[in-house]
NUTORBA-177649 format. One record per residue (C-alpha): residue in three letters; x, y, z. Coordinates in steps of 0.5 Angstrom, whole numbers, padded with zeros to 4 digits, always signed. Each point is the difference from the previous one (the first is absolute). Last residue first. Example, Ala and Ser with C-alpha at 12.3 -4.5 7.8 and 13.67 -1.06 7.14 Angstrom:
SER+0027-0002+0014
ALA-0002-0007+0002
This chain:
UNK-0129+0120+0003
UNK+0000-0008+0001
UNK-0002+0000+0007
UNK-0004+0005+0000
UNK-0004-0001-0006
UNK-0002-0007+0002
UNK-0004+0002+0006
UNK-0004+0003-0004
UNK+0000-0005-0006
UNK-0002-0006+0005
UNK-0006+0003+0002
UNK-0003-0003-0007
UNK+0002-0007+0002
UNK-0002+0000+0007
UNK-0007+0003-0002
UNK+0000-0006-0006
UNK+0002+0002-0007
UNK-0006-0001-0005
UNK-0002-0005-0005
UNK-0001-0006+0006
UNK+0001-0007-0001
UNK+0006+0000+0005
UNK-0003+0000+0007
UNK-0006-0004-0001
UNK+0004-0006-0004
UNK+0006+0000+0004
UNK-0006-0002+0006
UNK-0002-0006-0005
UNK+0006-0002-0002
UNK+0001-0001+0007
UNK-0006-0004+0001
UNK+0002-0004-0005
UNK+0007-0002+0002
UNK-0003-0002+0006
UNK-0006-0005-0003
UNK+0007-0002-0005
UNK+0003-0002+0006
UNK-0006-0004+0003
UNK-0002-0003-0007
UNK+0008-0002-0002
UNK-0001-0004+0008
UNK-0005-0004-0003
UNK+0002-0001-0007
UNK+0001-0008+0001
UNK+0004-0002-0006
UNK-0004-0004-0007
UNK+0004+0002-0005
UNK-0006+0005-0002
UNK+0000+0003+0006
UNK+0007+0002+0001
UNK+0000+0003-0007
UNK-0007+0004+0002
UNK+0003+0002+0006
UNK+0006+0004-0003
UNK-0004+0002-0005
UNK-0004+0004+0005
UNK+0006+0002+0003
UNK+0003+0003-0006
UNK-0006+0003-0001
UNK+0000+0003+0006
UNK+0007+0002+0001
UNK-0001+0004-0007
UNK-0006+0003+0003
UNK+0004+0003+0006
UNK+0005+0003-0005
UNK-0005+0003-0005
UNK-0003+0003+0006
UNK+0005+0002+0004
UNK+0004+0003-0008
UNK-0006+0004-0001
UNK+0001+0003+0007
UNK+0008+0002-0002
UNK-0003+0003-0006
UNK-0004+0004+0004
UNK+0005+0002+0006
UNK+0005+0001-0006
UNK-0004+0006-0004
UNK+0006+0002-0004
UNK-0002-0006-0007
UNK-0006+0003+0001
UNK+0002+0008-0003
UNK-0001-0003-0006
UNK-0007+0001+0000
UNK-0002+0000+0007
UNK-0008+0000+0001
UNK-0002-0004-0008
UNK+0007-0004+0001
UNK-0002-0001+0008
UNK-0007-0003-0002
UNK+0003-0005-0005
UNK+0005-0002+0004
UNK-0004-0001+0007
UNK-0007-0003-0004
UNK+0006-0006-0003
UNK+0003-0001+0007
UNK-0007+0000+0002
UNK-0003-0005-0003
UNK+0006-0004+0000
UNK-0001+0001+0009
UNK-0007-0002-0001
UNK+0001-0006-0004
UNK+0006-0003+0005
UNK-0007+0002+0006
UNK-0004-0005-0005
UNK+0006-0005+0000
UNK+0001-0001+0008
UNK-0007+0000+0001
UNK+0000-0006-0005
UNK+0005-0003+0004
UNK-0003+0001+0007
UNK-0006-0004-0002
UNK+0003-0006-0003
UNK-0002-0003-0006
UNK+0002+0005-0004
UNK-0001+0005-0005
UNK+0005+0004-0004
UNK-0003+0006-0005
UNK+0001+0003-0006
UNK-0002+0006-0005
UNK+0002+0005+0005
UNK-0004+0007-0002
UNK+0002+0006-0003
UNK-0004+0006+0003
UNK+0006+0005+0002
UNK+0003-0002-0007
UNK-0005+0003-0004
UNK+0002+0007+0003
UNK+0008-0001-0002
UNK-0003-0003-0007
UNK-0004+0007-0002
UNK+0005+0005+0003
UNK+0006-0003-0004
UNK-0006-0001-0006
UNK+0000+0007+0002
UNK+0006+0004+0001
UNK+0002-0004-0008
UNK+0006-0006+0000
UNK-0006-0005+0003
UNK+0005-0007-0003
UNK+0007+0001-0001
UNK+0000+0006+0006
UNK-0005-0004+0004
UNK+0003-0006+0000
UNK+0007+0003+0001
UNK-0003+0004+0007
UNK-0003-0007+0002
UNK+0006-0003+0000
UNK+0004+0005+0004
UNK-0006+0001+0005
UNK+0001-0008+0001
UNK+0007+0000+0001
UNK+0000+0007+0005
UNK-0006-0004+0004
UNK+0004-0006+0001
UNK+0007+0004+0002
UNK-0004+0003+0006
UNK+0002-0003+0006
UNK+0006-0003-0004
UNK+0003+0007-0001
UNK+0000+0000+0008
UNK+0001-0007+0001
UNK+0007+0002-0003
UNK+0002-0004-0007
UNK+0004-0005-0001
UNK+0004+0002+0007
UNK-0004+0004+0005
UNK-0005-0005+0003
UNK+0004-0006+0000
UNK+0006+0005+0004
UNK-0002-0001+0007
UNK+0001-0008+0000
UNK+0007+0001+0003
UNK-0002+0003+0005
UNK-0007-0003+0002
UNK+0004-0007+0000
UNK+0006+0003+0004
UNK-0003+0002+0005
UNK-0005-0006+0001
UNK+0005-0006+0000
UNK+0003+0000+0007
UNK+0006+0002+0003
UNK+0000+0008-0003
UNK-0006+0000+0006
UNK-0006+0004-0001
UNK-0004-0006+0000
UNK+0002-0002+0007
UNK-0004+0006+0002
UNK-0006-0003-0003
UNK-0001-0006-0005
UNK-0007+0002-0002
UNK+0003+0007-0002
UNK+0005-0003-0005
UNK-0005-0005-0003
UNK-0003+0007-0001
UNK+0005+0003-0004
UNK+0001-0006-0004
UNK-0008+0000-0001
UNK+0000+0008-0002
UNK+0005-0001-0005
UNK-0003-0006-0004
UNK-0005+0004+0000
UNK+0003+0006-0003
UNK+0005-0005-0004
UNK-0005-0006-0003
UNK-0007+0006-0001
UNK+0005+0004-0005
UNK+0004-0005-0003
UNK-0006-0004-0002
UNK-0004+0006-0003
UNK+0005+0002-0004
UNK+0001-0006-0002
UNK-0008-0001-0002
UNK+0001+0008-0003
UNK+0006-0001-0005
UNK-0004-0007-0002
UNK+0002+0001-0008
UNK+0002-0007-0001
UNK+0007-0002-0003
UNK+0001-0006+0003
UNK-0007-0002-0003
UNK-0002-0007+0004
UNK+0004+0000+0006
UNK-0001+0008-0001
UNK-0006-0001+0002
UNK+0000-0005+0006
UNK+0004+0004+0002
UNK-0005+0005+0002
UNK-0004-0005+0003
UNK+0006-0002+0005
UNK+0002+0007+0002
UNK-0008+0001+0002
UNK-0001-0007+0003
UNK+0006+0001+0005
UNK-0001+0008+0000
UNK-0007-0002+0003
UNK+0002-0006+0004
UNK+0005+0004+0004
UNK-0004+0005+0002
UNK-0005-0004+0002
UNK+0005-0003+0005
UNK+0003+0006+0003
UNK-0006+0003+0001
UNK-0002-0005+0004
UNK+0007+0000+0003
UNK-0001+0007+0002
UNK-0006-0001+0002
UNK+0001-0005+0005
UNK+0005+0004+0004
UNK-0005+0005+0000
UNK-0006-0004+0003
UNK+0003-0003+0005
UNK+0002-0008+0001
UNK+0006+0000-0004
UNK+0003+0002+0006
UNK+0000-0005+0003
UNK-0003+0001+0008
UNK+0002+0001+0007
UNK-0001+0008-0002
UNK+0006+0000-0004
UNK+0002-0007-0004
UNK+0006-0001-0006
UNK+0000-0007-0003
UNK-0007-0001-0004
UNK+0001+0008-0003
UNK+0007-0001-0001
UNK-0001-0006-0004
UNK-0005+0002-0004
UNK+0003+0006-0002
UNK+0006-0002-0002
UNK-0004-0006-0003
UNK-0003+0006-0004
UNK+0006+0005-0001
UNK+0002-0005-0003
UNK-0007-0001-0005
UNK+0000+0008-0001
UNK+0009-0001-0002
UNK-0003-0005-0005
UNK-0005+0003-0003
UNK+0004+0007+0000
UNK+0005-0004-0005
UNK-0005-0003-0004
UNK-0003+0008-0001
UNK+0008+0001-0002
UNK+0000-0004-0006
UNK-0006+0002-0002
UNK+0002+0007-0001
UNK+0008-0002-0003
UNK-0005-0004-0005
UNK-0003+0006-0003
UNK+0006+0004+0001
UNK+0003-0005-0005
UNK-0007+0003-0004
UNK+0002+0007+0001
UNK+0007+0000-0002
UNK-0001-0003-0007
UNK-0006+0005-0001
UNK+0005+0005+0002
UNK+0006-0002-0005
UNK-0005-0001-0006
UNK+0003+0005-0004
UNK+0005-0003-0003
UNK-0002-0007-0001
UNK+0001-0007+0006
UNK+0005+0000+0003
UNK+0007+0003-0002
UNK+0005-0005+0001
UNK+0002-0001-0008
UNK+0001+0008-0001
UNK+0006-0001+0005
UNK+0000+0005+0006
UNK+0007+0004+0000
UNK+0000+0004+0006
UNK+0002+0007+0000
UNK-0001+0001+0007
UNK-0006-0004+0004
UNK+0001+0001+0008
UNK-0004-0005+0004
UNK-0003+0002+0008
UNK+0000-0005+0005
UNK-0004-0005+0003
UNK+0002-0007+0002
UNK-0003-0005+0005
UNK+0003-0002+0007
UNK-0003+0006+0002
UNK-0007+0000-0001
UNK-0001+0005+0005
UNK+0001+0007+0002
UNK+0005+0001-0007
UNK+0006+0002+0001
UNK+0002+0000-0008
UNK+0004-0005-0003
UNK+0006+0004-0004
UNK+0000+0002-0007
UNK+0000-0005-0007
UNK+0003+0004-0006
UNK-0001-0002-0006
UNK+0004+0003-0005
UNK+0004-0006-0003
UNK-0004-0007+0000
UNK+0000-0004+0007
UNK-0008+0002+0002
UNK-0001-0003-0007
UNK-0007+0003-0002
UNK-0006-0003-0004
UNK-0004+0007-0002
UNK-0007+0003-0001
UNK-0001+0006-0004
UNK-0004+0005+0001
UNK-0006+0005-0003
UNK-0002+0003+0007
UNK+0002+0006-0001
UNK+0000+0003-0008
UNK+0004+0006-0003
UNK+0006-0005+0005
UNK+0000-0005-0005
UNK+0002-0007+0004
UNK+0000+0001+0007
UNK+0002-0007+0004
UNK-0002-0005+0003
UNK+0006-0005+0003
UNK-0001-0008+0002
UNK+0007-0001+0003
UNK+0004-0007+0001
UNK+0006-0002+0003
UNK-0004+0003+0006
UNK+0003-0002+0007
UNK+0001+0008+0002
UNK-0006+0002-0003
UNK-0005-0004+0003
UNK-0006+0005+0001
UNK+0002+0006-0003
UNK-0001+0007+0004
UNK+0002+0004-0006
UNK+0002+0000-0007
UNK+0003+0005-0005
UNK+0001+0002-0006
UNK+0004-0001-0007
UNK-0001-0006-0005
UNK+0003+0001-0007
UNK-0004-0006-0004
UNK+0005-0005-0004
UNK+0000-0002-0007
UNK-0003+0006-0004
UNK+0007+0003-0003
UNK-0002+0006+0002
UNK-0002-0003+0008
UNK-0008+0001+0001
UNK+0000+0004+0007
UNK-0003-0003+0006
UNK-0002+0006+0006
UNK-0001+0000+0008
UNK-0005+0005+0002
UNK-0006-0004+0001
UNK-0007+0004-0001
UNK-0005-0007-0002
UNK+0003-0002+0006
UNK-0004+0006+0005
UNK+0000-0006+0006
UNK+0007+0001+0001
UNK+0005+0006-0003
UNK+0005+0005+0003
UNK+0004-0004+0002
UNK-0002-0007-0005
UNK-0004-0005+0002
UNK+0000-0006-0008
UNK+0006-0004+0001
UNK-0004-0007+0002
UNK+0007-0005+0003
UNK+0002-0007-0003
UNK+0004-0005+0003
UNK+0005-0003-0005
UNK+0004-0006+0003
UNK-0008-0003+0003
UNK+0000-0005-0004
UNK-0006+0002-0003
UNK+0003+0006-0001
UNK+0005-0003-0003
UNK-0005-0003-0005
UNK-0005+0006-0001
UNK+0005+0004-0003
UNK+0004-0002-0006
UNK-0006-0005-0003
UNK-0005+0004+0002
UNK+0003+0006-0004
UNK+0001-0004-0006
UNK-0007-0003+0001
UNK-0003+0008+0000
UNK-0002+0003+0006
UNK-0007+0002+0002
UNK-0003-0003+0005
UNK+0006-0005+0003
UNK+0006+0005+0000
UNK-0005+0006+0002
UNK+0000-0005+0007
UNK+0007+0001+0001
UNK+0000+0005+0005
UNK-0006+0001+0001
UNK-0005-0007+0003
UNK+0007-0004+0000
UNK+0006+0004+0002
UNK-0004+0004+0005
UNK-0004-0005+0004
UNK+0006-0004+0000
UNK+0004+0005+0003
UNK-0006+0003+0004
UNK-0001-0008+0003
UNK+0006+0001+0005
UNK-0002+0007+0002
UNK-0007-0003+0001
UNK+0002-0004+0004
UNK-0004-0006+0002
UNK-0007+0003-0001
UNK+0003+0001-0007
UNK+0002-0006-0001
UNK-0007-0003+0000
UNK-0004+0005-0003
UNK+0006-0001-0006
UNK-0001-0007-0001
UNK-0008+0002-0001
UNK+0002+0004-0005
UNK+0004-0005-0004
UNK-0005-0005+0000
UNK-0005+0005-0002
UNK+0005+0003-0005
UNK+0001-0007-0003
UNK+0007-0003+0003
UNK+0004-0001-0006
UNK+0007-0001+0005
UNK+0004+0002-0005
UNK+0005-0002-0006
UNK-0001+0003-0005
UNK-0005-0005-0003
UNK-0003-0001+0007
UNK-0004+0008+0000
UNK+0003+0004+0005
UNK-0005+0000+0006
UNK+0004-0002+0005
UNK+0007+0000-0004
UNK+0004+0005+0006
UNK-0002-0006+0005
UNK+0002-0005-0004
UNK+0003-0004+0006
UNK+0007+0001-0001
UNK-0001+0007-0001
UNK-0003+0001+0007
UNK+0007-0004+0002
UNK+0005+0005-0004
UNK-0003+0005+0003
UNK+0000-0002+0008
UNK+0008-0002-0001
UNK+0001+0008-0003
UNK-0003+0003+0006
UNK-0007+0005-0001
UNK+0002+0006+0002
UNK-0001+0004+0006
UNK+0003-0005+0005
UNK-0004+0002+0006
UNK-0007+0000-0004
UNK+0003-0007-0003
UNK+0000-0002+0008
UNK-0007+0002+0001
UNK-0003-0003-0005
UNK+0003-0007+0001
UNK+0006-0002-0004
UNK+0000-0009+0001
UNK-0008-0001-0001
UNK+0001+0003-0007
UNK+0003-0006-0003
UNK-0006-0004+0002
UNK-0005+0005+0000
UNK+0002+0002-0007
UNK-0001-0008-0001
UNK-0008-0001+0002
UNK-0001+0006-0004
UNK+0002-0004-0006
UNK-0003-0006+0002
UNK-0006+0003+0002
UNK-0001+0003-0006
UNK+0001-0006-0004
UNK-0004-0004+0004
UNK-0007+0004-0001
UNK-0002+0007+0005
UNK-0008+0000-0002
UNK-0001+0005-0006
UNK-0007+0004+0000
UNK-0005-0002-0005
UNK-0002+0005-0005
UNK-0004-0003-0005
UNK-0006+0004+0002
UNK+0003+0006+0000
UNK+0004+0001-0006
UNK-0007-0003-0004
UNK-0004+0006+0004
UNK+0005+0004-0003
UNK-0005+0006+0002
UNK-0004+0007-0003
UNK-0003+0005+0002
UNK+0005+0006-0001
UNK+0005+0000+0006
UNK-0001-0008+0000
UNK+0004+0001-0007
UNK+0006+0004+0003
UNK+0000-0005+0006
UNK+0001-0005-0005
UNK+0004+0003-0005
UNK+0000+0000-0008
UNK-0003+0007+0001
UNK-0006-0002-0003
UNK-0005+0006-0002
């Protein structure tokens, strides 16, 4: 079966190999060193702890980001943007991010959300209004999708659009919270529930913050990112022309999913570049603080923080950079799982290195006067907003599971042939293969081999144990996910290297880090392949039954 998805793909034995052979990793070019050249100029006079203090971002400051097209980075050049290729774009991102990442959110939030639903599925009409003050940076856009009582569940949003009598307007009513840029939005992306007989059919809507009903509350106090702006939005009979609806009635959800596609991303740059800040800091700290008459970056458990640091860094480089290179050619290609994958491993190593370079720098780590505190504050939410890493630990699987459930509703409808394809399933075979020159490499395939093998072995096995009650068993859809997630950094890496190889570039260093990164895959491998609950896992009920009695 093809599930028009790489990794989904790979699951069922077969790979894109001309999507890995012509991946060449994107080296930084004039055009982006010119445009982040200018943001550190402009930027140099407000540093991070001076907005933090403010709470906002001044007005002068706006008015000098908007001279340099830095609310149009990816926008296309006919409506006035940048026309920054997404790869491009997302190594801007990585580099302002490290800067400051509550500065960089403002952009991040216009440009990879907010207005990104402009760019995919808005008409020319609806490009020509919009994208062109946003790329000026007069109408900056904000992502309406999180409500009170609703995140993750999106398909079940509470918020209604009702067709107007005469047909021209849609009646919006609901509300919105914890949205990013909302007090400087001129510009929402709002979804809506459409027929409340059928959740998840959704519109979704161009909304002018300044039009009657909509309400904008008060910043929030947050525990970082507090020059940006998160609030809640209240929708209250508003009049929605027909003509700002985006895209169909009905594919309000669809829209939804593919701007996150692109929000995922987005975020996996920007853990790239807090890893590779945290990195310098850690380099220097480690060269500059001596204990026991030596530098500290002499021992052991210093230089494994940075290692892992590095290595980390380099696999979400290469696995956002892969994925990109996707949607680069398809803008709309279904890579649900690849960025799942990139925000996840991006925001949870990205944690453990900022939380790290705070321990290489010691007592004076902990003070507000240096960097670390608020880095580690403000990059808390990355792995609670666009989806949690909770869901997103077992997001991979449930998506695959959905799938195949369709396939064999519409293809094996009777209790056997169900049974009949499920049991097939455990002996399917991989039908490509990768080899290399180099030894490491082709270890590194076989072992991104076995994991797709497993996955597959996993999904149909738990469907024949668990039935529907699959979808409950966390521990073992976040396992599948380890696997899944460590074969994509594999494959990603692997193509990485070959581009750089092919180009004629020095690919020692790739080699030692691809060798780390294999080992630990292989260590995830022998812990996640397993069908049943692990001793810990099992013992985990006992014990959960008193807390939650």
């Amino acid at each position: 079966m093809n599930f028009e998805s790489f990794l989904g793909n790979i699951y069922f034995g077969s790979m894109d190999m001309e999507r890995f052979h012509s991946f060449q990793d994107l080296e930084e070019d004039e055009i982006t060193r010119e445009v982040i050249g200018k943001y550190l100029e402009v930027t140099k006079k407000y540093p991070p702890s001076y907005l933090e203090q403010q709470g906002t971002i001044p007005a002068e400051l706006l008015e000098e980001l908007k001279k340099i097209g830095y609310f149009g980075l990816n926008i296309p050049e006919k409506y006035g943007g940048v026309g920054l290729s997404l790869r491009q774009y997302l190594q801007v991102v990585a580099e302002i991010a490290g800067k400051d990442l509550a500065l960089a959110l403002i952009s991040l939030a216009h440009l990879s959300i907010g207005c990104k639903g402009i760019v995919l599925f808005g008409n020319e009409a609806q490009k020509e209004k919009y994208l062109v003050p946003a790329a000026s940076g007069e109408m900056i856009f904000s992502y309406a999708l999180t409500e009170p009582k609703i995140g993750s569940d999106a398909k079940h949003i509470e918020s209604k659009a009702v067709l107007s009598e005469d047909g021209k307007y849609y009646i919006l009513n609901g509300q919105k919270t914890y949205i990013t840029n909302a007090n400087y939005a001129g510009g929402l992306t709002v979804f809506a529930q459409l027929d409340s007989e059928k959740p998840g059919f959704m519109g979704s809507f161009i909304v002018e913050t300044t039009w009657d009903g909509v309400k904008i509350g008060k910043d929030m106090p947050k525990m970082g990112l507090k020059a940006s702006s998160t609030a809640a939005i209240q929708f209250k009979d508003v009049r929605v022309p027909v003509e700002n609806l985006l895209s169909q009635p009905g594919e309000g959800f669809k829209v939804a999913m593919s701007i996150l596609n692109y929000g995922r991303l987005a975020l996996g740059a920007g853990s790239v570049g807090a890893m590779n800040q945290s990195m310098r800091d850690m380099e220097k700290q480690s060269a500059r603080r001596r204990q026991f008459g030596v530098e500290i970056n002499s021992f052991e458990l210093i230089q494994e923080k940075m290692v892992q640091a590095k290595v980390d860094s380099y696999v979400a480089s290469a696995m956002t950079a892969f994925t990109a290179g996707m949607l680069e050619d398809h803008p709309q290609a279904r890579i649900a799982i690849e960025s799942s994958h990139c925000k996840l491993f991006g925001t949870t190593r990205a944690w453990d290195t900022l939380y790290n370079a705070l321990q290489v720098a010691g007592g004076s780590g902990y003070l507000a006067t240096q960097p670390y505190e608020k880095r580690l504050r403000d990059f808390r939410v990355t792995t609670i907003f666009e989806g949690t890493t909770e869901i997103h630990s077992i997001y991979p699987p449930l998506f695959v599971l959905r799938n195949l459930n369709k396939h064999m509703k519409a293809v094996h409808p009777s209790s056997t042939s169900k049974l009949v394809f499920l049991l097939k399933g455990l002996f399917g075979k991989a039908d490509w293969k990768l080899r290399f020159h180099q030894r490491v490499m082709n270890r590194a395939a076989r072992l991104a081999k076995a994991n797709g093998r497993s996955v597959r072995w996993l999904l149909h096995a738990g469907l024949l144990i668990y039935g529907k009650n699959i979808q409950n068993e966390q521990f073992f859809l976040r396992r599948i996910t380890n696997l899944s997630l460590h074969l994509y950094g594999l494959v990603a890496v692997l193509a990485k290297i070959d581009g750089a190889k092919k180009m004629g570039r020095d690919i020692s260093e790739d080699l030692r880090i691809l060798s780390y990164f294999l080992e630990v895959a292989r260590q995830s491998r022998k812990r996640d392949k397993r069908l049943f609950r692990s001793r810990k896992e099992a013992l985990h009920k006992n014990v959960a039954k008193s807390i939650i009695s």
